[in-house]
C-alpha positions in Angstrom: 0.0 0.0 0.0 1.4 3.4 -1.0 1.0 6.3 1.0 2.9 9.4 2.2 2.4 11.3 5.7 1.6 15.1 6.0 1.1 18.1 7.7 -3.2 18.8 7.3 -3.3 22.7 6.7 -6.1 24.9 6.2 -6.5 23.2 2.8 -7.4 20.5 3.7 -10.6 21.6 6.1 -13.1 19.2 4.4 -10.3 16.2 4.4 -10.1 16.4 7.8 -13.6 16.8 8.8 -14.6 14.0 6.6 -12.2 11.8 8.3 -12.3 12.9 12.0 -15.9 12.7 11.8 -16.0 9.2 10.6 -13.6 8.2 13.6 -15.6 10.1 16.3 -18.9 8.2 15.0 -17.1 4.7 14.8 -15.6 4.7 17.8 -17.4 6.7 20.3 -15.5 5.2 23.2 -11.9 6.3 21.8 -12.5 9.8 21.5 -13.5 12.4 24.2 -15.6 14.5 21.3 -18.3 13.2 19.9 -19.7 13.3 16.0 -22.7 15.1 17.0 -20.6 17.8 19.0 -17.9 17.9 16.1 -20.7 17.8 13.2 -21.6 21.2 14.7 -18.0 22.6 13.8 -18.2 25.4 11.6 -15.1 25.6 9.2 -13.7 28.5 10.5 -13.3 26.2 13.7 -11.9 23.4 11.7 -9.6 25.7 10.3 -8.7 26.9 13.5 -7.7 23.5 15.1 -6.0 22.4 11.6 -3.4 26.0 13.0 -3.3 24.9 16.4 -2.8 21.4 16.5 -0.1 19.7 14.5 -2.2 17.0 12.2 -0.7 14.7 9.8 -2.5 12.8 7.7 -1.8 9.4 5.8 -2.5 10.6 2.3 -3.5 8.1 -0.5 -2.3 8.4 -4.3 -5.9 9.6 -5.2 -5.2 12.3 -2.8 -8.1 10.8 0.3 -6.6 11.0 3.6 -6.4 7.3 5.0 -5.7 8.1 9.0 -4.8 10.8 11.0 -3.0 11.8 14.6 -2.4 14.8 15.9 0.4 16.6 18.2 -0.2 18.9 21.1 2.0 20.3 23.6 1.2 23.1 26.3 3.3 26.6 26.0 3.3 26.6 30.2 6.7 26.9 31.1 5.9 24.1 33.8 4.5 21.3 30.8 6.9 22.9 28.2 8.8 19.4 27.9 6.0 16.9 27.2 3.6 16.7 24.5 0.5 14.5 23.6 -0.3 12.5 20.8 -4.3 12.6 19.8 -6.6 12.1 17.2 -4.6 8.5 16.5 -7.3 7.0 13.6 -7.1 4.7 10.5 -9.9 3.7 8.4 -10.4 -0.1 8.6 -9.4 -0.8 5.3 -6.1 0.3 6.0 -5.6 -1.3 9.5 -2.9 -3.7 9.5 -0.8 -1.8 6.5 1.6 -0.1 8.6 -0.2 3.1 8.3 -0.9 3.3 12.0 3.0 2.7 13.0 4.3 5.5 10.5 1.8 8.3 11.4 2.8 7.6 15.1 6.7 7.5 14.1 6.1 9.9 12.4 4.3 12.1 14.8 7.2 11.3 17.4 10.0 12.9 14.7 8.3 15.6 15.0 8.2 15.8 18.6 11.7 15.1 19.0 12.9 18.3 18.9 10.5 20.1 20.6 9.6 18.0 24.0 11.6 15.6 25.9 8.2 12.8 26.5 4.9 12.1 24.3 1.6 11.2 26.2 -1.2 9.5 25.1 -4.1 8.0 26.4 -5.9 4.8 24.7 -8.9 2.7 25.4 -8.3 0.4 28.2 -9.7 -2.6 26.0 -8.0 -1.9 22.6 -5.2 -4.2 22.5 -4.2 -3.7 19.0 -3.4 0.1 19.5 -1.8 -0.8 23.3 0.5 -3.1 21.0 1.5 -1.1 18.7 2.1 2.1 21.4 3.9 -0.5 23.0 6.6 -1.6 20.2 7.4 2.1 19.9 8.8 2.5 23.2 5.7 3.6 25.4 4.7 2.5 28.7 1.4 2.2 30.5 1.8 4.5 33.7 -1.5 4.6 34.7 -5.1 3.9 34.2 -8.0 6.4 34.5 -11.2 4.3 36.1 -14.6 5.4 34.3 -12.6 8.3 32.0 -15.9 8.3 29.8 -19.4 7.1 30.1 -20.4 6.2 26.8 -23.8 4.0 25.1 -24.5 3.0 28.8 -21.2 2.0 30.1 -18.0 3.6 31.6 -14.8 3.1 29.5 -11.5 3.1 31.3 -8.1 4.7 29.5 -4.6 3.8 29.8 -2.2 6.6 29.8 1.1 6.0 28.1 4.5 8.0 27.4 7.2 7.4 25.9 10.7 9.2 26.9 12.7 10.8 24.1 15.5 11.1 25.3 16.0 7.6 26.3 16.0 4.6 24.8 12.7 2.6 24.8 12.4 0.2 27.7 15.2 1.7 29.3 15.2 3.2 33.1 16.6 5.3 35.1 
């Protein structure tokens, strides 16, 4: 499978509404917004986010966006050295093509230079994504009981981080 990753810009406001929309409405328990919330979105507000937030996008040859993730990091002086990777989604189809793996190595090149530890938080009960966060070097510190309530029933979330600046695994 061909594809190439990419910063989303304000080009790309319909891409990435199409495609966060569809992730927020397939899984409801993964994502803290919801498709009714975001379907609300004018694009002025898409095209806000797509300046704050770093997004990167898995684009296919006929130009669709296949998966997306996103990088945030807090300008506090105190939370100046970690960052957060959100948004992680990749259409079905392409599940299992390595297109998960490079937006997240992707998303963590970026990070390197700019924060010393990426954060993420995942749904206590998706083991493929916990694997995958896994083989690139991040480690479960803690789990958030009852982080969302969602179609009748309270979903739990890992939180992860990997260190940049030491090897995966490694300790102190």
């Amino acid at each position: 499978m061909t594809f190439s990753i990419r910063q989303l810009g304000v080009k790309d406001v319909a891409a990435y509404r199409a495609i966060r929309h569809e992730a927020l409405a397939n899984h409801p328990e993964a994502f803290v917004s919801s498709a009714e919330n975001f379907a609300l979105r004018t694009d002025a507000d898409i095209r806000q986010m797509l300046e704050t937030l770093t997004v990167f996008g898995a684009e296919m040859p006929d130009g669709s966006i296949g998966g997306i993730n996103a990088f945030m990091r807090n300008d506090a002086a105190k939370e100046r050295h970690r960052g957060w990777m959100i948004q992680v989604y990749v259409q079905p189809k392409h599940r299992g093509s390595g297109m998960s793996k490079a937006l997240c190595e992707h998303l963590i090149e970026h990070a390197r230079d700019k924060v010393i530890q990426v954060h993420l938080g995942v749904w206590a009960e998706n083991e493929p994504a916990i694997r995958l966060y896994q083989k690139l070097g991040f480690e479960t510190y803690g789990t958030e009981p009852r982080y969302l309530y969602v179609n009748g029933r309270y979903i739990d979330e890992h939180l992860m981080v990997r260190f940049l600046d030491k090897a995966p695994g490694a300790t102190e």
